[in-house]
C-alpha positions in Angstrom: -23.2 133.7 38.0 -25.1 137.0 39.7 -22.1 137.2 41.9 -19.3 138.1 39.4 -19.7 141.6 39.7 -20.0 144.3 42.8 -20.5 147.2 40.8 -21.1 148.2 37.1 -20.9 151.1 34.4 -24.0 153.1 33.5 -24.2 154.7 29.8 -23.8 157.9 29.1 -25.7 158.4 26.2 -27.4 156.8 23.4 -25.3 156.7 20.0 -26.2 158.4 17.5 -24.0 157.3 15.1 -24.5 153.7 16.2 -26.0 152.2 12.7 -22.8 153.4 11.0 -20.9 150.8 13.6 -19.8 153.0 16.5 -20.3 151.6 20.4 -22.2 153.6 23.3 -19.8 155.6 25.9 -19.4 154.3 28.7 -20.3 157.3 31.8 -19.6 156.4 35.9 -20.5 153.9 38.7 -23.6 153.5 39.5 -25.2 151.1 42.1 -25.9 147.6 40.5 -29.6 147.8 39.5 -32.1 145.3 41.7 -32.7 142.6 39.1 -34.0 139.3 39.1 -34.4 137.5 36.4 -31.8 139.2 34.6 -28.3 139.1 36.0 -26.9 142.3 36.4 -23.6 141.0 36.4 -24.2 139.7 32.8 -25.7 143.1 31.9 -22.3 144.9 32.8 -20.5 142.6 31.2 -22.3 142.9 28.1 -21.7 147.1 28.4 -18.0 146.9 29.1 -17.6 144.9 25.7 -19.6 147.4 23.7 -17.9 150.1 25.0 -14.7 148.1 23.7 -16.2 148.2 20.5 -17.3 144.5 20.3 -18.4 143.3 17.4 -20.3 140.1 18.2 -22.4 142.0 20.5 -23.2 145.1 18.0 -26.1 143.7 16.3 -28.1 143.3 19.4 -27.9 146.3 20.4 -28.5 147.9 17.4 -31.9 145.7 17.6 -32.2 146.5 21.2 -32.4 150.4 20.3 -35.0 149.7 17.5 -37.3 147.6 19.7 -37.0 150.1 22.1 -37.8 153.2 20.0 -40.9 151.3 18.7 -42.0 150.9 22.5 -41.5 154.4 22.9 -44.1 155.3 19.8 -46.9 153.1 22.0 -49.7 154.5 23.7 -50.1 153.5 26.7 -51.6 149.9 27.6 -54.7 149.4 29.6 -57.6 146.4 30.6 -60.0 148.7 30.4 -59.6 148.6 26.4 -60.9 145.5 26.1 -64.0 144.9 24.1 -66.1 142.0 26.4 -66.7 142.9 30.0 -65.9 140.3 32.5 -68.2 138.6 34.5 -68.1 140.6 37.4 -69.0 143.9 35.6 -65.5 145.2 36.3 -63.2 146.3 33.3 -61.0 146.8 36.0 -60.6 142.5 36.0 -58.1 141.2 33.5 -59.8 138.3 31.1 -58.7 136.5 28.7 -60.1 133.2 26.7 -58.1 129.8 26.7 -56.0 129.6 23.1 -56.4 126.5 22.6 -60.2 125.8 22.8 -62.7 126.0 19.8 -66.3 126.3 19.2 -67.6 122.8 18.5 -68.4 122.3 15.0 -70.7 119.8 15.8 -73.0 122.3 17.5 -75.0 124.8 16.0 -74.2 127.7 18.9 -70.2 125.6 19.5 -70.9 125.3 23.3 -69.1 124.1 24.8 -65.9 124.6 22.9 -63.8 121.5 22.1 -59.8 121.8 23.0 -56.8 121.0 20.0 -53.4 121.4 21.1 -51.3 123.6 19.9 -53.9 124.9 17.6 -54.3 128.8 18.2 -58.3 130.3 18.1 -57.7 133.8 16.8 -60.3 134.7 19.0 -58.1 134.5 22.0 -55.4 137.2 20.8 -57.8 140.2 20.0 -58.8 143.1 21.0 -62.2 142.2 23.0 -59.3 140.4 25.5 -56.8 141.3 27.3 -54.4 138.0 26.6 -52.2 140.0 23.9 -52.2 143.3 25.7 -51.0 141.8 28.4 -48.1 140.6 26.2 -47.3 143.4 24.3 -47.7 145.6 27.2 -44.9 143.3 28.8 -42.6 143.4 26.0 -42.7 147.1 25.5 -41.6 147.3 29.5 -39.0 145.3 28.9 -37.4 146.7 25.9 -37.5 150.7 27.3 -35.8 149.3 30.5 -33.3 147.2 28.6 -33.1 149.9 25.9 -32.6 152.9 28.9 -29.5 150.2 31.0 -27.5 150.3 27.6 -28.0 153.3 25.8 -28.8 155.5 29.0 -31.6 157.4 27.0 -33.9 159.0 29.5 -36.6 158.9 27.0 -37.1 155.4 27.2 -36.9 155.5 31.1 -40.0 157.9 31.4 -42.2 156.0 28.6 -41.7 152.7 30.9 -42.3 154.5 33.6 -45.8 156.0 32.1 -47.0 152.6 30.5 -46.1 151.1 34.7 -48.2 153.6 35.8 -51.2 153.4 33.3 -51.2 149.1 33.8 -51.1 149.2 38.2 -51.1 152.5 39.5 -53.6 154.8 38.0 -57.2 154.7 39.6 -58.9 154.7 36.3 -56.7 152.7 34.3 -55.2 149.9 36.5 -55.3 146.2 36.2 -56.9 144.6 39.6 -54.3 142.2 40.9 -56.3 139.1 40.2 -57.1 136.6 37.2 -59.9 135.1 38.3 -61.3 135.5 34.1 -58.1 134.2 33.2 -58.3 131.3 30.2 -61.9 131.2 30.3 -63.3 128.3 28.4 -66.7 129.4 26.3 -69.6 126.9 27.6 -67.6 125.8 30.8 -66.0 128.2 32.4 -65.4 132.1 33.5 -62.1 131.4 34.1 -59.4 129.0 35.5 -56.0 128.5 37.4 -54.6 127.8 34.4 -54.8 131.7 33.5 -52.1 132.5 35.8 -50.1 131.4 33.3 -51.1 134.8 31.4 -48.6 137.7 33.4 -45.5 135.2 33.4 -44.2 138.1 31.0 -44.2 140.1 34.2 -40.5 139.5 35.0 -39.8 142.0 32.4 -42.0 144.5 34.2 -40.2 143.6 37.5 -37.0 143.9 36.6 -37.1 147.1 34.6 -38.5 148.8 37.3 -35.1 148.1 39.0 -33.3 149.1 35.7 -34.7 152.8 35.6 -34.5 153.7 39.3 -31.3 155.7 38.8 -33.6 158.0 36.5 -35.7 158.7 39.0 -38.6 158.7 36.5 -41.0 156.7 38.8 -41.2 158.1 42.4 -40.7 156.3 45.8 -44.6 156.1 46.0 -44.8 155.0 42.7 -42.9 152.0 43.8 -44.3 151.4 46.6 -47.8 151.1 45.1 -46.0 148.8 42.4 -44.5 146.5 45.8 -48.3 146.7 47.2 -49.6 145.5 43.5 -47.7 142.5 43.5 -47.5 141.1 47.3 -51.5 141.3 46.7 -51.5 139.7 43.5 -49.3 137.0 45.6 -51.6 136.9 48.2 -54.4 136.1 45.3 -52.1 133.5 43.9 -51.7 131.9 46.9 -55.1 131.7 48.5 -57.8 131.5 45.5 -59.3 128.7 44.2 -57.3 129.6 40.7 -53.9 129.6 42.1 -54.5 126.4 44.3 -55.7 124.8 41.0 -51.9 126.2 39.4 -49.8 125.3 42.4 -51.4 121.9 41.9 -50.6 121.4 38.1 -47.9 118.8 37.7 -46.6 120.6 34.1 -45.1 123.7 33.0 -47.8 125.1 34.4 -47.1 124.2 37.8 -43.6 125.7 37.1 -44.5 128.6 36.5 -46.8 129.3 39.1 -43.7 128.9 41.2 -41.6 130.7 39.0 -44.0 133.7 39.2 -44.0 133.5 43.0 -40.0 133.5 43.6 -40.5 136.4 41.8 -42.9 138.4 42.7 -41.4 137.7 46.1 -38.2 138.7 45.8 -39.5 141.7 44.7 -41.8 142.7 47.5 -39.0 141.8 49.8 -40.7 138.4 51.3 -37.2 136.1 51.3 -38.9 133.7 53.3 -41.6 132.7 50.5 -39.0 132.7 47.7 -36.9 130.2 49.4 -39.7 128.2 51.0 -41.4 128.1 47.1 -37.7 127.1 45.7 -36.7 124.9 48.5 -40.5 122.9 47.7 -39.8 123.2 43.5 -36.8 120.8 43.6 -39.1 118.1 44.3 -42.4 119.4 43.6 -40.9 120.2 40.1 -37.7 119.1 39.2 -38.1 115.3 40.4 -41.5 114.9 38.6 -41.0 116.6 34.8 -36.9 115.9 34.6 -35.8 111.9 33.9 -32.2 110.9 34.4 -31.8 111.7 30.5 -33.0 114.9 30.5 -36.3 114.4 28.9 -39.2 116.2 30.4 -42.3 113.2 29.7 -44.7 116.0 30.6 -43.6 118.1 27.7 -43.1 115.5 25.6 -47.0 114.3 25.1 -47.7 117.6 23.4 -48.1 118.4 19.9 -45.2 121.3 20.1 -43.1 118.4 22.2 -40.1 120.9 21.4 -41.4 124.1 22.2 -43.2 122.9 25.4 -39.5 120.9 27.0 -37.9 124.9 26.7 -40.9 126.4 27.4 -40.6 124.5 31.0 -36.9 124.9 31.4 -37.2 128.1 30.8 -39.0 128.8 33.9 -37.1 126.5 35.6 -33.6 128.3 34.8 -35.5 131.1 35.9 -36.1 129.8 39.2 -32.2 128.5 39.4 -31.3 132.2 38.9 -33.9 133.5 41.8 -31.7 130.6 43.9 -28.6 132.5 43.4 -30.4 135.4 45.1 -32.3 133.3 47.9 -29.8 131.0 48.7 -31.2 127.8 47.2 -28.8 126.0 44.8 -31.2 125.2 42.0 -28.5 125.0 39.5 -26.4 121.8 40.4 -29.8 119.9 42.1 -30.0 116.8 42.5 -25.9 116.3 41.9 -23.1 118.4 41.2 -21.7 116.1 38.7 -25.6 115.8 37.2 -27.6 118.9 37.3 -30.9 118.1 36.4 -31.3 121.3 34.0 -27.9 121.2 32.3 -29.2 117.5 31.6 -32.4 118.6 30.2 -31.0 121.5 28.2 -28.4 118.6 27.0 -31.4 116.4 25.9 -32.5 119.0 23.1 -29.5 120.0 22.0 -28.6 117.7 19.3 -32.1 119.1 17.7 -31.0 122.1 17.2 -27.8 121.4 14.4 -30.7 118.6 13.5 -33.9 119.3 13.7 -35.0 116.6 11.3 -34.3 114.0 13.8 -36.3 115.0 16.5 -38.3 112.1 17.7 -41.4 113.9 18.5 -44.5 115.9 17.7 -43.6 119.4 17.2 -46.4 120.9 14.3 -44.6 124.7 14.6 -41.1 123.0 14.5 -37.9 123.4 16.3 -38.7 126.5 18.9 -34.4 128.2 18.2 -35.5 131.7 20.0 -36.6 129.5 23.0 -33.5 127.5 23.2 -31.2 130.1 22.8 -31.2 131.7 26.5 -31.8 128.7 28.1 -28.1 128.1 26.2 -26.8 131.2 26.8 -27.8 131.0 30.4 -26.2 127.5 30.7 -22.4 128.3 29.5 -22.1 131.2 31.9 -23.3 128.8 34.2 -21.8 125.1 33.6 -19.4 125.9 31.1 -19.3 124.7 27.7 -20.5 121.5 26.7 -20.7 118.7 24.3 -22.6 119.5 21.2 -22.8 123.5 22.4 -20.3 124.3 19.9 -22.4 123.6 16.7 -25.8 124.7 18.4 -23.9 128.1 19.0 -23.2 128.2 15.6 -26.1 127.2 13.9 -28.2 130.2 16.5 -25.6 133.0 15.3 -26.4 132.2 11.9 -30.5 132.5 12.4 -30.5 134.7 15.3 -27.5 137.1 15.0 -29.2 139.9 16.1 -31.6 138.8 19.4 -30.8 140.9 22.6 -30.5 137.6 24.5 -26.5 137.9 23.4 -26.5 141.1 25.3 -28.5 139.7 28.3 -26.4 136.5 28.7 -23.3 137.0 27.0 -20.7 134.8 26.5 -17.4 134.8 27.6 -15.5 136.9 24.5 -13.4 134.3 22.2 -11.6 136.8 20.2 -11.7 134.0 17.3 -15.6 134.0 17.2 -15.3 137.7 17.3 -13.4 137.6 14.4 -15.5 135.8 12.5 -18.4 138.1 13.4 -16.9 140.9 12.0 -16.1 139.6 8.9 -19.7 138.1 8.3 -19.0 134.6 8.6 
């Protein structure tokens, strides 16, 4: 999948005339970009076709370009912001309070609160935390290092740079490499392992730091104290009472403990860890959360039953796509002719032409922005399959424009493209 590709063309500059339908030029080589999550492969795909004038990838990147220049109007993100200090005194320590946990009605102060699925506290995405900062921060990364591959717009290069630099780097802005507040739970807890589940958005920051190297807008020490951030946020991960709790976690949450580790450990160069962690996931994690159907039972028991089953693969993919880079064939695990994640992925799609019939709790409904890289992902990867056909068609209708066409674009069927450009 990551493999296609040896090389790939860099933009030469962003177009200006691009809302009246034109495509970006295409400049020279350049060194393929040190991604992980992403496939850079994929990415120079997805320029060649726009420089070709593609329609059916057109909309994204006009989106892309519009996420991007609202990242570029944000000041720069920083824990220190945050309203409540942490326990330890430290505004330096990231904290955040567990979503789904409420005060007690019952009580007169709600200690200790009382947990309902699915059920969002406000409380928990505002200002006096760090939980949505963390997000947005993440996001805005992610579009400026997307937005800067495509368009080549050095602007959005130095603004990612400045907002990496503001969250890790700077002395009196930075984010300690621990979340040891994460998910606190009001009347129980300061915080628990299932926090770590907070800075999974972190692959964005990871790989656009790979994306703007050829600008040179972060310098080599700059990225070596980003490397140093992560391999001891790893280390934290991997000795602390939080992250044993994680590791433990049978659910997505397990999963993405492991995802965040392949990651963070490709990153920081430590090969052996990403294949020891992948190696130890088929089993740990693919054996226990995927049946021979495809259903993920784990998932399942939730009240967003939908949302939760991509929300797991998703991280699971992820890890499938670190595999190509380790050497651990995650992909086609536990059989060639029956990869466990093209089963799973398999097992929702019917849901998504009818989402009526889903046989399960889901109170926010079928999760379509969820599903569609997981899809995406999957046809570059197995090929087309049953029942893809009409999920495809029923995602360009809702989601025409989402940049995860441009990050995992499909092979170009000139008779879809056709009916792209005429609006159909």
């Amino acid at each position: 999948m990551s493999n296609r590709f040896n090389r790939f063309l860099v933009a030469g500059a962003c177009l200006a005339q691009l809302a009246a339908g034109g495509a970006p030029v295409l400049a020279a080589t350049a060194p393929q970009p040190a991604v992980y999550t992403l496939d850079a492969g994929a990415l120079a795909d997805a320029k060649r076709r726009l420089a070709a004038d593609d329609p059916a990838l057109l909309p994204s990147y006009r989106k892309l370009l519009h996420d991007a220049d609202r990242a570029l109007a944000t000041r720069p993100f920083s824990v220190t912001e945050k309203g409540t200090l942490p326990p330890s005194g430290d505004k330096h320590d990231y904290l955040s309070i567990a979503p789904y946990w409420w005060p007690d009605p019952s009580k007169h102060d709600g200690l200790p609160y009382v947990r309902r699925d699915g059920r969002i506290n406000p409380a928990a995405k505002n200002n006096e935390t760090d939980s949505k900062r963390i997000e947005n921060f993440s996001d805005a990364v992610g579009a400026l290092g997307i937005g800067y591959y495509f368009s080549g717009d050095e602007r959005y290069a130095r603004h990612a740079a400045l907002l990496l630099r503001t969250w890790f780097l700077d002395p009196a802005t930075r984010m300690n490499p621990n979340l040891k507040y994460a998910q606190a739970v009001m009347g129980i807890n300061d915080g628990r392992g299932t926090g770590i589940i907070d800075t999974r958005h972190f692959w964005q920051v990871i790989d656009t730091i790979g994306l703007i190297e050829p600008s040179g807008a972060l310098s080599a020490e700059e990225v070596a104290g980003l490397h140093q951030w992560f391999t001891d946020y790893t280390n934290w991960m991997l000795t602390s009472r939080n992250g044993l709790d994680e590791a433990a976690s049978r659910n997505n949450h397990g999963t993405y403990f492991d995802e965040q580790v392949v990651d963070q450990a490709l990153f920081t160069g430590d090969r052996e860890l990403a294949r020891k962690t992948l190696t130890e996931a088929l089993a740990r994690r693919i054996d226990v959360q995927v049946r021979p159907d495809g259903s993920e039972p784990l998932e399942l028991e939730r009240t967003r039953a939908f949302h939760y089953s991509t929300f797991n693969l998703q991280a699971l993919f992820r890890m499938a796509r670190f595999g190509e880079l380790a050497g651990v064939d995650v992909w086609h695990y536990p059989d060639p002719a029956r990869p466990a994640l093209r089963d799973a992925l398999a097992y929702l799609t019917p849901y998504v032409v009818k989402p009526s019939t889903w046989p399960y709790q889901d109170i926010q409904g079928v999760a379509y922005a969820d599903y569609l890289p997981l899809l995406l992902a999957a046809e570059r990867e197995y090929g087309p399959q049953r029942g893809d056909d009409a999920a495809l068609d029923d995602l360009r209708g809702r989601l025409s424009n989402a940049r995860d066409w441009l990050q995992w674009p499909l092979e170009k069927n000139d008779a879809q493209t056709s009916k792209v450009s005429r609006g159909e």
